[in-house]
N, C-alpha and C positions, 0 to 999 in steps of 0.2 A: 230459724234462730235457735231452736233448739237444740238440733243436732249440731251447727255451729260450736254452740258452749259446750256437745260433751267432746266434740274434738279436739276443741282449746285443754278441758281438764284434760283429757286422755294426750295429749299432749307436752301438757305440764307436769303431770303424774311420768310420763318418760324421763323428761329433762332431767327432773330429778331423782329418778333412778340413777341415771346417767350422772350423777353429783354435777350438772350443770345449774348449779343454784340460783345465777341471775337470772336462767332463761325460763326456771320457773316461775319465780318472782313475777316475771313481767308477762308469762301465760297463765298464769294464775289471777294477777293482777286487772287482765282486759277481758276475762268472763264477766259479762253484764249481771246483774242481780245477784253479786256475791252471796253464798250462803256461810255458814260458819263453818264448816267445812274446808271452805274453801280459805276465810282467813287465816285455820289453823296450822294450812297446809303452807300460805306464803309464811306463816311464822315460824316453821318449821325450815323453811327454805333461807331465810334470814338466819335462823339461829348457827344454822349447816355453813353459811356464808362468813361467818363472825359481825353478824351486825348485830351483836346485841339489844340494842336498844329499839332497832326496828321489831326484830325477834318480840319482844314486851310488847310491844304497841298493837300490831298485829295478833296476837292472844286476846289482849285487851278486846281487841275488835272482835273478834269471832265471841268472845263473851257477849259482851254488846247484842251482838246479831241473832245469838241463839234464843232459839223461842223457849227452850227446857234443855237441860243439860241430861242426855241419856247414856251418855257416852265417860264410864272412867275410864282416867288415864292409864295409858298404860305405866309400865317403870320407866320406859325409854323419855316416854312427853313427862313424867314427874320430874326428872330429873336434867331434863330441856328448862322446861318450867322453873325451878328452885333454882338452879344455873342460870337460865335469864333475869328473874325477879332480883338476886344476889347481885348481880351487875349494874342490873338499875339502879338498883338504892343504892350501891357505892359509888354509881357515878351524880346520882340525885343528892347526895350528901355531899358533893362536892362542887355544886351549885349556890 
């Protein structure tokens, strides 16, 4: 099972080299026992995709999941981040 999941990541981490952004999504998606890592990377695959609001949600989640935050951002995920939160609340304020 385990080698299973790093095949799937090492898989997913392709894809999305490859800017095949749904096929990360969805190999990223079917790794059992998601770590935060792992949700940061579908939200990173959503953002790359223009699904903003997925993008948020998925962050949301890797927050969620992470035991300790040890990892800052880099400029690239801050400005992923501020770019997707901006989207959110303007389309959240238009609910």
């Amino acid at each position: 099972l385990v080698s299973s999941a790093c095949a799937g990541e090492a898989a997913a981490a392709q894809a999305f080299q490859e800017k095949d952004y749904k096929s990360a999504i969805a190999l990223y998606s079917a790794i059992p026992e998601k770590k935060a890592e792992h949700h940061a990377a579908i939200a990173k695959s959503y953002y790359r995709d223009q699904e903003h609001e997925k993008a948020f949600r998925a962050y949301l989640q890797a927050l969620d999941t992470a035991s300790e935050i040890s990892h800052t951002m880099t400029d690239e995920e801050k400005e992923h981040y501020e770019n997707a939160l901006a989207l959110f609340q303007d389309h959240s304020s238009l609910s």
